[in-house]
BAFI-3210 file (N, C-alpha, C; in Angstrom, 3 decimals, decimal comma, padded with zeros to 6 digits):
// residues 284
n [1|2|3|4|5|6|7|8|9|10|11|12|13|14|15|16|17|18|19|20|21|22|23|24|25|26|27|28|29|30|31|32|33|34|35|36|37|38|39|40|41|42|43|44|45|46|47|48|49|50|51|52|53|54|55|56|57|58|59|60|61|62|63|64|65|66|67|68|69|70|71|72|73|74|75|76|77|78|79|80|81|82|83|84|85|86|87|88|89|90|91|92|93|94|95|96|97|98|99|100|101|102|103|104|105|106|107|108|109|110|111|112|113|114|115|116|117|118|119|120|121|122|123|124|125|126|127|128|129|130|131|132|133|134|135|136|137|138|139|140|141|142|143|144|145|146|147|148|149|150|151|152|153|154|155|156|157|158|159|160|161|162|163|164|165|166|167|168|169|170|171|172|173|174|175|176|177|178|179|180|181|182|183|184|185|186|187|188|189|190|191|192|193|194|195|196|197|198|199|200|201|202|203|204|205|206|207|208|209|210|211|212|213|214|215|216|217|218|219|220|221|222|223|224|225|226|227|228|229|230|231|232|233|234|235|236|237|238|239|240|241|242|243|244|245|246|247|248|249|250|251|252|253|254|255|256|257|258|259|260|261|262|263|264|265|266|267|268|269|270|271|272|273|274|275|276|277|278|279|280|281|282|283|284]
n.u [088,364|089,296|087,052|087,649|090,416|090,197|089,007|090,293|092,614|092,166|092,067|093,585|094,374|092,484|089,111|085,414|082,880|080,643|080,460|081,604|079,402|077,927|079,106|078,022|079,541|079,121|078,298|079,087|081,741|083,063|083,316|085,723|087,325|088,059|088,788|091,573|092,605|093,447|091,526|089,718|088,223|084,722|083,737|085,759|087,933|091,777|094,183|097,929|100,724|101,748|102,473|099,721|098,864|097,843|096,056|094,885|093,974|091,725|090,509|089,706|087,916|085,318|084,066|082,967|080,476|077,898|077,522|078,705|080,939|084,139|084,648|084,293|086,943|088,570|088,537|089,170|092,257|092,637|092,451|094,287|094,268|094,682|097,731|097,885|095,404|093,602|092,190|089,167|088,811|086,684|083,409|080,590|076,845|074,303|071,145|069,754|070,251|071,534|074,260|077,182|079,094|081,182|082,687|084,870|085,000|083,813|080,730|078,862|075,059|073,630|071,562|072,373|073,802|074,133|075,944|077,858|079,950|082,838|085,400|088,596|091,642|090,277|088,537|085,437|084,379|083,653|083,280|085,833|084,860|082,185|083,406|085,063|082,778|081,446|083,566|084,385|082,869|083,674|086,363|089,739|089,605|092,490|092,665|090,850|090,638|093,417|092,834|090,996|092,864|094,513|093,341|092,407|094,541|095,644|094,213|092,134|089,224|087,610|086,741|084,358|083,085|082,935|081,189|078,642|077,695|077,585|075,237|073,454|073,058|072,127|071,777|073,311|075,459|078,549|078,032|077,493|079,902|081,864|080,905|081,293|084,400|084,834|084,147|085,698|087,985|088,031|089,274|092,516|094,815|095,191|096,270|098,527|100,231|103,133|103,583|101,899|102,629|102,855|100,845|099,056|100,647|099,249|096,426|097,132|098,302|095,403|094,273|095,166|095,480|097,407|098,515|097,798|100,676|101,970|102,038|104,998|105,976|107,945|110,880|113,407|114,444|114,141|112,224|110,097|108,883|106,945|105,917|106,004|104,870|105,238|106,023|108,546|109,126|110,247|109,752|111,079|109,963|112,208|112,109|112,747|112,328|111,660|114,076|117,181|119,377|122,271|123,680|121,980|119,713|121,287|122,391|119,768|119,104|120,955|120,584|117,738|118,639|120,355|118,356|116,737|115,649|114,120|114,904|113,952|113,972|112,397|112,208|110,641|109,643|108,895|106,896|104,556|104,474|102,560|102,488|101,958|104,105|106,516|106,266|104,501|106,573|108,315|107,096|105,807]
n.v [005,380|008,360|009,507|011,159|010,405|007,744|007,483|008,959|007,369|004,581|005,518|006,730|008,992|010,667|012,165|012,611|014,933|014,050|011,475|012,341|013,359|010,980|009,788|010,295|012,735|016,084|019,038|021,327|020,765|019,333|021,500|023,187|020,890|020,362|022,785|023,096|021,375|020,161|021,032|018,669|018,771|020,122|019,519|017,473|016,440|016,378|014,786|016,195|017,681|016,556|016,094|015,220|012,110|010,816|008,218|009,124|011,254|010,197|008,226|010,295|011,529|010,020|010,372|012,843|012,384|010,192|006,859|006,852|006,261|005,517|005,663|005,125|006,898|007,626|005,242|003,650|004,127|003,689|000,915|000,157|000,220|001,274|003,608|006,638|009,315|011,921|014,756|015,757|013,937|011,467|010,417|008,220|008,195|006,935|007,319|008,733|011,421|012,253|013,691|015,830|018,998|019,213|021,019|020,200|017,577|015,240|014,244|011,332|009,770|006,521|004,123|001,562|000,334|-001,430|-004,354|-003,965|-002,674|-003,044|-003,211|-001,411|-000,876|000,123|001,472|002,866|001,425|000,865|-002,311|-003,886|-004,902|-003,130|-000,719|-000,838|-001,259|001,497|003,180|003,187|004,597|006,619|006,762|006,531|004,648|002,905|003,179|001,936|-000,367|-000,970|-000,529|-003,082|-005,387|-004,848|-005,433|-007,920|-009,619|-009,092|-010,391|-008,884|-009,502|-011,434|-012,744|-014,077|-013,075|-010,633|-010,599|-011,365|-009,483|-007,864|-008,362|-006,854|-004,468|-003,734|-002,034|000,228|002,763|001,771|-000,647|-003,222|-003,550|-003,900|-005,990|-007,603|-007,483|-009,280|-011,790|-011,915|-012,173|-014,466|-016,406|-016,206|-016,183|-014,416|-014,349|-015,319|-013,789|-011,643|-008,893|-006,194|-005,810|-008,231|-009,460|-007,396|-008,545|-011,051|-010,482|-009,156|-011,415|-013,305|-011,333|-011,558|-013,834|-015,869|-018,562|-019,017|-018,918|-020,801|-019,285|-018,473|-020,488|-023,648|-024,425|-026,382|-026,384|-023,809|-020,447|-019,306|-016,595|-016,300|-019,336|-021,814|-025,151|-026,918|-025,489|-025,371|-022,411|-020,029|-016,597|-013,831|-011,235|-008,615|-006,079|-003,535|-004,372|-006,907|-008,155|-007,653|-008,854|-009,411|-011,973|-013,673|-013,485|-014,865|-017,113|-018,618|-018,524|-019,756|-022,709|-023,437|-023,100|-025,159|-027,362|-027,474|-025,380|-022,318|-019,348|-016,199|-012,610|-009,680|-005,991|-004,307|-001,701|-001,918|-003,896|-002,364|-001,350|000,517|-000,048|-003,263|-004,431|-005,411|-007,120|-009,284|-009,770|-011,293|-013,684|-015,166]
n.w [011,983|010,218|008,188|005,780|005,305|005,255|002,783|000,995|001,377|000,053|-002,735|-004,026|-002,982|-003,471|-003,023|-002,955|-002,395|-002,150|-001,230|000,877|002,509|002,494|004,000|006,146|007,200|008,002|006,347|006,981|008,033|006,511|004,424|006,121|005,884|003,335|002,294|002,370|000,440|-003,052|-005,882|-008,199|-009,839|-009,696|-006,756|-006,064|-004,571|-003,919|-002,512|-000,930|-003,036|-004,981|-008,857|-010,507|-011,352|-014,525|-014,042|-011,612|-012,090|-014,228|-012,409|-010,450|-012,452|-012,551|-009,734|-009,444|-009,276|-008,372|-009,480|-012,264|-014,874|-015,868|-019,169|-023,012|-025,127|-022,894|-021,382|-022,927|-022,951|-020,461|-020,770|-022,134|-024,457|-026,843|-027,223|-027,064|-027,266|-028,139|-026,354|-024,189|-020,707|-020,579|-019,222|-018,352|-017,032|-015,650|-017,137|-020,281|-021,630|-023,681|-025,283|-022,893|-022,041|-019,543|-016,476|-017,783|-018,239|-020,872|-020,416|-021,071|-021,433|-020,600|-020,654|-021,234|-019,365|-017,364|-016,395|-018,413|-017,180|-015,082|-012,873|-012,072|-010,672|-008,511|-009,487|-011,449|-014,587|-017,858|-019,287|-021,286|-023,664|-024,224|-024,320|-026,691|-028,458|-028,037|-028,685|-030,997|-033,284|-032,986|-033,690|-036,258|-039,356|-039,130|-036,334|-035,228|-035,848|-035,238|-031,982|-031,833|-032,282|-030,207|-028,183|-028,500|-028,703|-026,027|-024,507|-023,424|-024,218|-025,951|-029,158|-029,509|-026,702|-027,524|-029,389|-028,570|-026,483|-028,777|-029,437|-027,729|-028,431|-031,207|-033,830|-033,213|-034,074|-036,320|-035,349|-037,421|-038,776|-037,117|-036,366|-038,879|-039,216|-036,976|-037,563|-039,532|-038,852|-037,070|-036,779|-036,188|-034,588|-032,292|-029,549|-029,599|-029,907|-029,555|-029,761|-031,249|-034,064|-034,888|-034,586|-036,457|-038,428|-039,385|-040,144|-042,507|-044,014|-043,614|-045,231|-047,653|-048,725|-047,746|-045,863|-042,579|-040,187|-037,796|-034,685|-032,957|-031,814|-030,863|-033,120|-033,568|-031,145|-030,643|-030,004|-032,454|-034,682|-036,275|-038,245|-040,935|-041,431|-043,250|-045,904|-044,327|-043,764|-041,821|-040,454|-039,160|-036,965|-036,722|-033,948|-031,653|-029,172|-028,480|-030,004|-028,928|-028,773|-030,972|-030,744|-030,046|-031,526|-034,095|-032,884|-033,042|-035,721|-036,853|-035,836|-036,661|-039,246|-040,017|-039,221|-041,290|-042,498|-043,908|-043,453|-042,941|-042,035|-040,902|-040,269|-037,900|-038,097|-041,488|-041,416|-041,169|-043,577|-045,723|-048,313|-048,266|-049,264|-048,705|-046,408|-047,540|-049,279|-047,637|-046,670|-048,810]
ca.u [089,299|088,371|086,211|088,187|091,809|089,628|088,308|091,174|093,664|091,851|091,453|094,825|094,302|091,121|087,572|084,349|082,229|079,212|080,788|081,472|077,945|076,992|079,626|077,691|080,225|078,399|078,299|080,344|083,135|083,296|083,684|086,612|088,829|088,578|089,236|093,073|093,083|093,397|090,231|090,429|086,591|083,719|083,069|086,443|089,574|093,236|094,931|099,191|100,912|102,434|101,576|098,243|098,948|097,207|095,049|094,304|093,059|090,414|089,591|088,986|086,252|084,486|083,612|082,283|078,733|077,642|077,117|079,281|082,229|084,963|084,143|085,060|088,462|089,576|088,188|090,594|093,926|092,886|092,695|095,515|094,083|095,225|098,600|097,405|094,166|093,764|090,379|089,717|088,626|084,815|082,727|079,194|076,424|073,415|070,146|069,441|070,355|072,281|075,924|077,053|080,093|080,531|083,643|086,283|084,820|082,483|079,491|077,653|074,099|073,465|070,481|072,637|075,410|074,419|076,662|078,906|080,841|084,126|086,697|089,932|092,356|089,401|087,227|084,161|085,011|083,125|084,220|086,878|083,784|081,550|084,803|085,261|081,946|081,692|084,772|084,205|082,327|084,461|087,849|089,293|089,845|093,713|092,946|089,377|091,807|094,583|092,387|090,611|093,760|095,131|092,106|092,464|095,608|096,302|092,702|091,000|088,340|087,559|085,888|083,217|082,647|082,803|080,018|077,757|078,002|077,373|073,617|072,772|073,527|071,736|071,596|074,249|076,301|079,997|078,217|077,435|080,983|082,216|080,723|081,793|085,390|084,780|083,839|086,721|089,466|087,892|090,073|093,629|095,835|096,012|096,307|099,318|101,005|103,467|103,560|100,892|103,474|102,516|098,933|099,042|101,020|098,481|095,676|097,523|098,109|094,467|093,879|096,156|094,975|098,397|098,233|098,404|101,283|102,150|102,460|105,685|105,916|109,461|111,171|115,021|114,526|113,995|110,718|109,972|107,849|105,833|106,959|105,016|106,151|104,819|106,872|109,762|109,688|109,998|109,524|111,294|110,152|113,184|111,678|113,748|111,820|112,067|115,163|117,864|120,919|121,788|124,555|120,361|118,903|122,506|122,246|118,632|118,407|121,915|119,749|116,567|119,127|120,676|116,891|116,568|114,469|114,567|114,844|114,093|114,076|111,802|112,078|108,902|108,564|108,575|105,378|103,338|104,824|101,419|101,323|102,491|105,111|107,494|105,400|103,435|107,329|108,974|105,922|105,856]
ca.v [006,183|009,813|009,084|011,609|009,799|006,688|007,806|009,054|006,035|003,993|006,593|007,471|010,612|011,330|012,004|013,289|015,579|013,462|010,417|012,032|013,347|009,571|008,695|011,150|013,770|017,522|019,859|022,532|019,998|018,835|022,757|023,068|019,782|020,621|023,959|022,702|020,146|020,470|020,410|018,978|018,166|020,578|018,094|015,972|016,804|015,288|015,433|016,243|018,048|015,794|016,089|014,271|011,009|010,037|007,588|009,867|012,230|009,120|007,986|011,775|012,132|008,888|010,481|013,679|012,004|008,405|005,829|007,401|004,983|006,164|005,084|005,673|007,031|007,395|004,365|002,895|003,947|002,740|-000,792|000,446|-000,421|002,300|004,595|007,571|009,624|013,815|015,175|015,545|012,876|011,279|009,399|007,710|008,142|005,884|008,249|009,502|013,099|012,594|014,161|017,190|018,939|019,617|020,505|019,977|016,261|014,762|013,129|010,664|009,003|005,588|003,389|000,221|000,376|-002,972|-005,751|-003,976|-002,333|-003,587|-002,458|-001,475|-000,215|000,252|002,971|002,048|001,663|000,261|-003,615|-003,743|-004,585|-001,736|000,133|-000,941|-000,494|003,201|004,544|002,530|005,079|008,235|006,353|006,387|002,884|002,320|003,344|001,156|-002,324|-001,517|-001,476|-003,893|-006,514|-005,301|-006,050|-009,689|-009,980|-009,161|-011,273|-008,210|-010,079|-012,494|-012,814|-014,525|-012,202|-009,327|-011,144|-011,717|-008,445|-006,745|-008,795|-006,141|-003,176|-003,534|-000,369|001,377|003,117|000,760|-002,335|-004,010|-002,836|-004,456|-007,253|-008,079|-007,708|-009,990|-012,708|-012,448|-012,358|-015,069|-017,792|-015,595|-016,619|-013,459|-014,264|-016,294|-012,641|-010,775|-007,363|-005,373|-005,936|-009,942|-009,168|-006,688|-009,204|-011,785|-009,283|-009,141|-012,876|-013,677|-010,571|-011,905|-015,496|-016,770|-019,878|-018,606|-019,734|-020,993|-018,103|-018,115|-021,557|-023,945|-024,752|-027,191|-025,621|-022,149|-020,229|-018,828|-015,835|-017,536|-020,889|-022,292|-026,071|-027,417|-024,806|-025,167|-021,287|-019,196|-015,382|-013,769|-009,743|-007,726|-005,180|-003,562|-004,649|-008,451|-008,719|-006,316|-009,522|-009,808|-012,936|-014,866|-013,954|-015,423|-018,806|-018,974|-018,678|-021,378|-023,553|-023,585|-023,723|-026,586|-027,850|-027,551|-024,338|-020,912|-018,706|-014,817|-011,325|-007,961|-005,312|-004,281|-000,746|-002,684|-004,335|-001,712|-000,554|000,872|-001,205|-004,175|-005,699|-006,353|-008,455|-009,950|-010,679|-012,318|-014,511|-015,741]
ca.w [011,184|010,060|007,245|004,529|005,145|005,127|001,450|000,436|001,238|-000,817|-003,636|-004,684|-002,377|-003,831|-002,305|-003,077|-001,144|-001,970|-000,440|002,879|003,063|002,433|005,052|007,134|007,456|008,252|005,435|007,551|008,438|004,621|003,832|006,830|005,891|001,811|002,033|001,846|-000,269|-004,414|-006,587|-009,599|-010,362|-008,208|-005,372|-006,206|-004,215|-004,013|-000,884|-001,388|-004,129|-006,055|-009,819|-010,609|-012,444|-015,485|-013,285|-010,397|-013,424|-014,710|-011,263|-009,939|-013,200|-011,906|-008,519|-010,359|-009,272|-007,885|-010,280|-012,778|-014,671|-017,039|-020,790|-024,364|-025,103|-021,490|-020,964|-024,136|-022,478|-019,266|-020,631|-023,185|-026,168|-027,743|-026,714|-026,720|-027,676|-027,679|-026,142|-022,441|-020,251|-020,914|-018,887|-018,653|-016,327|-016,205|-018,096|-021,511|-022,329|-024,606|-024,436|-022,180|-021,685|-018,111|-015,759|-018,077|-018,927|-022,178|-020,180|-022,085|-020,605|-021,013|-019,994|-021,208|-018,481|-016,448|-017,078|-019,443|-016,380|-014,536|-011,915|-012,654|-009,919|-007,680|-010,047|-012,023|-016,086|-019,049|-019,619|-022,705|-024,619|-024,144|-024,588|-027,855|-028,782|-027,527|-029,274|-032,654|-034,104|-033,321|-033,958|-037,824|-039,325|-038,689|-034,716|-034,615|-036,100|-033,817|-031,317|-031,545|-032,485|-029,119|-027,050|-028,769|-028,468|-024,551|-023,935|-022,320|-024,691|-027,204|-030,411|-028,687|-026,178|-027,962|-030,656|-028,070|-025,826|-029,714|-029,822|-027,225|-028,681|-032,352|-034,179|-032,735|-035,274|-036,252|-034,960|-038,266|-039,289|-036,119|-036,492|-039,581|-038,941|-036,083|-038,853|-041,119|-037,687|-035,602|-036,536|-036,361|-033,332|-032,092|-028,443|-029,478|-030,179|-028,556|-030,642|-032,430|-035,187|-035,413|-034,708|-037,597|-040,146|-039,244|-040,658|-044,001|-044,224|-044,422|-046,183|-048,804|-048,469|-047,472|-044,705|-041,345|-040,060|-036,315|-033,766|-031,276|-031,396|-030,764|-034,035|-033,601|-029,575|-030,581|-030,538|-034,324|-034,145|-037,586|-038,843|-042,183|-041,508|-044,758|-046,432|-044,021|-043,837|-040,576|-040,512|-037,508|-037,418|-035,753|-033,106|-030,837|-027,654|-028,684|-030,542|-028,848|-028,523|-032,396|-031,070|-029,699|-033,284|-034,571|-032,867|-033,340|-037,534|-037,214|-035,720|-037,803|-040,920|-039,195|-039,146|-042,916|-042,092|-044,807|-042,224|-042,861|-041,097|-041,709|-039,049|-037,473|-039,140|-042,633|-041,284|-041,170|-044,860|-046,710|-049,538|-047,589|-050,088|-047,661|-045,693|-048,706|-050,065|-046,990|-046,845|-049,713]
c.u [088,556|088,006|087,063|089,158|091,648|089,558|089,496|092,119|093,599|091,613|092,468|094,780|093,190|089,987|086,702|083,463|080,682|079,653|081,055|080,500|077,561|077,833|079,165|078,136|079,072|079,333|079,697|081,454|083,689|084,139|084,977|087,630|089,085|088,969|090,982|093,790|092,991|091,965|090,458|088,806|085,684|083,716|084,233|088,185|090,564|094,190|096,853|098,830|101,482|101,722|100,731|098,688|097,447|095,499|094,242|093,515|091,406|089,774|088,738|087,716|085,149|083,712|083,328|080,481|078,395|077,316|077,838|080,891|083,212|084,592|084,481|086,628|089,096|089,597|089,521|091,608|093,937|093,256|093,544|095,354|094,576|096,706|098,219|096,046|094,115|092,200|090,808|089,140|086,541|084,294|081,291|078,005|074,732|071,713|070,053|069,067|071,322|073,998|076,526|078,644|080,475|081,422|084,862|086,228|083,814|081,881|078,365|076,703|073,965|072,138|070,877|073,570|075,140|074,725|077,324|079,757|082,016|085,075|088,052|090,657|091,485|088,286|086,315|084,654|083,937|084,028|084,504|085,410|082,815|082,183|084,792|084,249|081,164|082,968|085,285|084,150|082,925|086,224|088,075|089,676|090,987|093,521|091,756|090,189|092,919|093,973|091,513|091,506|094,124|094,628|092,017|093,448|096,192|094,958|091,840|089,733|088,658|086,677|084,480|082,428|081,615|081,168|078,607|077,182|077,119|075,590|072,561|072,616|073,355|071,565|072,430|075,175|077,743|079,360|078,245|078,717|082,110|082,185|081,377|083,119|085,698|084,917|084,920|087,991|089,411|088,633|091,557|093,930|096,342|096,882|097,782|100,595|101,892|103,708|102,230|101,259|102,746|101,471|098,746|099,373|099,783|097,599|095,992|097,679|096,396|093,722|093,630|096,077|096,517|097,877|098,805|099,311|101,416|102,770|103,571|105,369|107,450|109,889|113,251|115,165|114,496|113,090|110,955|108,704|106,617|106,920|105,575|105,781|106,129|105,554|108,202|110,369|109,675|110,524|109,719|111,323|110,797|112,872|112,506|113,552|111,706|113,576|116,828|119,593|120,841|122,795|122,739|120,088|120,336|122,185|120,834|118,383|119,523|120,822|118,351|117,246|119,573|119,279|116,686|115,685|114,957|114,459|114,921|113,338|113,064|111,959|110,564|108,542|108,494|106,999|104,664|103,741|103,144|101,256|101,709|103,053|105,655|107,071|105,257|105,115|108,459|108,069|105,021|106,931]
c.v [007,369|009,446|009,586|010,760|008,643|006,716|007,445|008,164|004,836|004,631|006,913|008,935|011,312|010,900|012,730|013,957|014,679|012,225|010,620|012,611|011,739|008,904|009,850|012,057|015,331|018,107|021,008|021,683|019,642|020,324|022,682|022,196|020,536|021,697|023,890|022,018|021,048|020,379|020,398|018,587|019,900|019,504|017,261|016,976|015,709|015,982|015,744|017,236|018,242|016,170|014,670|013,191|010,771|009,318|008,024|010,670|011,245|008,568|009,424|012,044|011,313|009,395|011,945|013,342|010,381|008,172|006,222|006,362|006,233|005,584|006,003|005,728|006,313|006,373|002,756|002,730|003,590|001,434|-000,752|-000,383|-000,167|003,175|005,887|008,225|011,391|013,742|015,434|013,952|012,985|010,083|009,015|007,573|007,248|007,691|008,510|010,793|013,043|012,452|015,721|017,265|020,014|019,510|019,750|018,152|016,426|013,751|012,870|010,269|008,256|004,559|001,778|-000,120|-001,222|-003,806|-005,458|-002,269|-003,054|-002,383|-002,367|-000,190|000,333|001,400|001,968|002,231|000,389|-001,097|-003,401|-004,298|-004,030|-000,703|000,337|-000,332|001,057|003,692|003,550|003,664|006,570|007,874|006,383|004,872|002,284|002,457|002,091|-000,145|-002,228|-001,720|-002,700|-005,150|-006,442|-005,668|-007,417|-010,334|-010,341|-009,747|-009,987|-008,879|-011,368|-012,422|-013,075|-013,934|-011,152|-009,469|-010,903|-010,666|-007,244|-006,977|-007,774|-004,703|-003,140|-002,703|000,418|001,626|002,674|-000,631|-003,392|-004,182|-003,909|-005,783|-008,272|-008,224|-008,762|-011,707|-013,213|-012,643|-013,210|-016,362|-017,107|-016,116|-015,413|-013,722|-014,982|-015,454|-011,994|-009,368|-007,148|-006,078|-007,615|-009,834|-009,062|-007,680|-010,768|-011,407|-009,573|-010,713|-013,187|-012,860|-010,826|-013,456|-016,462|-017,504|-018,817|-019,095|-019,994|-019,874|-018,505|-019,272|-022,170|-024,523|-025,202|-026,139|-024,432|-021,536|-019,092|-017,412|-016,515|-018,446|-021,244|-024,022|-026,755|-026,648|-024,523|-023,372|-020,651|-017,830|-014,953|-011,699|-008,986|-006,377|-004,807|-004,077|-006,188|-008,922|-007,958|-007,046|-009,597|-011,952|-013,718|-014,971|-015,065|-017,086|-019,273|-019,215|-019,683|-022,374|-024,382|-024,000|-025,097|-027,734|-028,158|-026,168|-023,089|-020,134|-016,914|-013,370|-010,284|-007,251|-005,187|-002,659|-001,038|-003,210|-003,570|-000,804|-000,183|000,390|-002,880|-005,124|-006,011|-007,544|-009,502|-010,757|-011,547|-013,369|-015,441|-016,762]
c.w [010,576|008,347|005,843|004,203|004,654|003,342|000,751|-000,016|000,060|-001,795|-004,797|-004,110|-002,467|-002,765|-002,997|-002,110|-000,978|-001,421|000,639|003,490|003,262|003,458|006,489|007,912|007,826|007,126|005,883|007,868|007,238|004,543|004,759|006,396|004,451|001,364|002,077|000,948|-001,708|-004,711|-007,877|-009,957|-008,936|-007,512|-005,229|-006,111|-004,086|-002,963|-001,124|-002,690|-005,140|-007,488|-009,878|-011,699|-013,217|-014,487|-012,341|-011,295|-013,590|-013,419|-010,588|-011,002|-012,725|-010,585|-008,632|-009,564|-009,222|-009,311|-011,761|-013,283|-015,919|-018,202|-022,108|-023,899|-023,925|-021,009|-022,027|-023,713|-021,446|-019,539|-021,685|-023,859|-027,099|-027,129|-026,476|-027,416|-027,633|-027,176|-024,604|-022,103|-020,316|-019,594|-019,166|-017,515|-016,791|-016,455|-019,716|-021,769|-022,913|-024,403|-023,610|-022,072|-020,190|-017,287|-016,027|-018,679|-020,230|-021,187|-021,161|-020,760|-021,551|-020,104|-020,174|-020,569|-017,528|-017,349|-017,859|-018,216|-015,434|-013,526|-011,985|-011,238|-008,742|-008,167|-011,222|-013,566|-016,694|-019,474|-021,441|-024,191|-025,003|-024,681|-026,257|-028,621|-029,091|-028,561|-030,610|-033,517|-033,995|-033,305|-035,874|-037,598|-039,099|-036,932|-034,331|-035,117|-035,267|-032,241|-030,592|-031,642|-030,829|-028,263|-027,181|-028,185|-027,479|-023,900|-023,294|-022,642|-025,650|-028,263|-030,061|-027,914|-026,509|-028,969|-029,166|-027,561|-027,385|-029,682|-028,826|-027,260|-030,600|-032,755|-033,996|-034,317|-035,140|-035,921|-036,146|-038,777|-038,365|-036,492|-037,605|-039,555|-038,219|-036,746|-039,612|-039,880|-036,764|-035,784|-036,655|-034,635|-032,628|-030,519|-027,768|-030,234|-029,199|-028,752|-031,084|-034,379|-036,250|-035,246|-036,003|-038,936|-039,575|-040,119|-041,984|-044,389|-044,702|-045,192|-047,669|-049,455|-048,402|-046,326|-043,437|-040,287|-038,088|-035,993|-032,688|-030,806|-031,603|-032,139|-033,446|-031,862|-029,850|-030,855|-031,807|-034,230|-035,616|-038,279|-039,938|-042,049|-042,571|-045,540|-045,610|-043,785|-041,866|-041,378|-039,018|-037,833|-036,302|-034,972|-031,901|-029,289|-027,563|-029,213|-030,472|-028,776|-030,338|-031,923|-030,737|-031,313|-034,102|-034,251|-033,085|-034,687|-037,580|-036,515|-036,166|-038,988|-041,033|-039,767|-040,224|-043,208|-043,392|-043,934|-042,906|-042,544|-042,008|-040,248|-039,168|-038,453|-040,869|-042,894|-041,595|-042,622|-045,597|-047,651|-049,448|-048,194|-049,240|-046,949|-046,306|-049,082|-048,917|-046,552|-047,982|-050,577]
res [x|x|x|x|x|x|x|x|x|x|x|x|x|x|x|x|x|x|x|x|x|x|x|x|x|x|x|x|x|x|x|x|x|x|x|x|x|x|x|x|x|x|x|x|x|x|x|x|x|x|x|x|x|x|x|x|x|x|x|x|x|x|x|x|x|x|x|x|x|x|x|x|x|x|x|x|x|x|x|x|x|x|x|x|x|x|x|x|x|x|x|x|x|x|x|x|x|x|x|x|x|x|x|x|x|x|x|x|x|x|x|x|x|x|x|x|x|x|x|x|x|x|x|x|x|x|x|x|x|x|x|x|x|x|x|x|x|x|x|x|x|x|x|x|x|x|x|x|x|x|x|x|x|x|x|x|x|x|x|x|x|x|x|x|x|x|x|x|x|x|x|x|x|x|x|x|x|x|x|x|x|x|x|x|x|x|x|x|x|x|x|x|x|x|x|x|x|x|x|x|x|x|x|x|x|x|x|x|x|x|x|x|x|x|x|x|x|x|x|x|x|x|x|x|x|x|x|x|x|x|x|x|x|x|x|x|x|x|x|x|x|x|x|x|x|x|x|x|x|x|x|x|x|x|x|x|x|x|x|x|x|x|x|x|x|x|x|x|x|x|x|x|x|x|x|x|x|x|x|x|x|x|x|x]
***
């Protein structure tokens, strides 16, 4: 098969010119095919001319230069830790110079890249705990707790992991910071979440030193998003992407009352209220 289409197919359309020297293409035949194609990198074309997705964007910086992964930010919304981020796209190449800005990307060098890399969609990327690590220290503190809840939350990691992964990376600036968070959240249920929202009121619970109550577990056949069963309470927080039948929420709180259950509601933008009475007072 002709080596570019070959590239490409597997690519999302993309190629590099240094990969079809290494697939032993001729310099003048390279120049001839790419002279049609898009370039969205020097060296890194996209065959069609469809607009460039998101992903074709983060895989095309990756092939910028062998050995080369995506990391930080870009590396965040790949494993959508975070929703969105402003900047351009960053990656990480294995050396020490520092940081460069180069071709429309932020290249960092790193000399600690083995074993804290992974494959995602077939391009090279910083594992969700490198990730974290990396874009700690230029995140503020509501973006560095969301994401790190959601990295808990959807398992890209674990507490554990992430602890262990940090013992190699002493000194870095956020790790002590890190770490400690790690400490005060490693017994929270996050993984037993299906929102940010219940992540988040988790957070304030042992903030607050209330009991952490069962996560999205069955209460009289109906799952409770927190149930206290020693206090007979459930807490069900109304989001429009969980709770969009009101007649389900209807037979669900008759049934808990049925139960003997106190049964009551906060929407989800309540949760994230700033001085978190709401929370603090349907939880109590």
């Amino acid at each position: 098969m002709d080596p570019l289409r070959a590239r490409a197919s597997r690519q999302l359309g993309l190629v590099a010119r240094w990969q079809l020297l290494a697939d032993g293409v001729p310099r003048s035949t390279i120049d001839g095919r790419v002279a049609e194609l898009r370039a969205l990198h020097a060296g890194v074309y996209l065959t069609g001319w469809a607009p460039v997705t998101p992903e074709q964007r983060r895989w095309a910086a990756t092939l910028t230069a062998p050995w080369t992964v995506l990391s930080h930010e870009s590396a965040c919304l790949q494993w959508r830790l975070l929703d969105r981020l402003p900047g351009r796209d960053v990656v990480t190449r294995p050396g020490a110079h520092g940081v460069e800005l180069h071709d429309g990307l932020r290249v960092h060098y790193s000399t600690l890249l083995r074993g804290n890399v992974a494959r995602v969609a077939g391009f090279a990327i910083t594992t969700p705990e490198r990730t974290i690590i990396d874009c700690w220290p230029r995140l503020g503190a509501w973006q560095r707790r969301t994401m790190l809840r959601e990295a808990l939350r959807t398992r890209r990691t674990t507490v554990a992991r992430l602890q262990l992964v940090l013992r190699g990376h002493r000194g870095r600036r956020g790790v002590g910071q890190l770490r400690r968070l790690l400490r005060e959240w490693s017994a929270l249920p996050f993984d037993r979440c299906r929102s940010d929202a219940e992540a988040y009121a988790l957070t304030v619970f042992a903030r607050h030193g209330i009991p952490i109550p069962l996560v999205n577990t069955r209460v009289a056949g109906e799952e409770a998003d927190f149930h206290w069963p020693d206090r007979r309470l459930i807490l069900e927080l109304d989001g429009p992407q969980w709770h969009r039948f009101k007649e389900l929420d209807a037979r669900k709180t008759a049934a808990w009352v049925r139960a003997g259950q106190t049964v009551r509601r906060l929407p989800t933008d309540l949760v994230f209220a700033p001085d978190e009475a709401p929370l603090l007072a349907a939880a109590t």
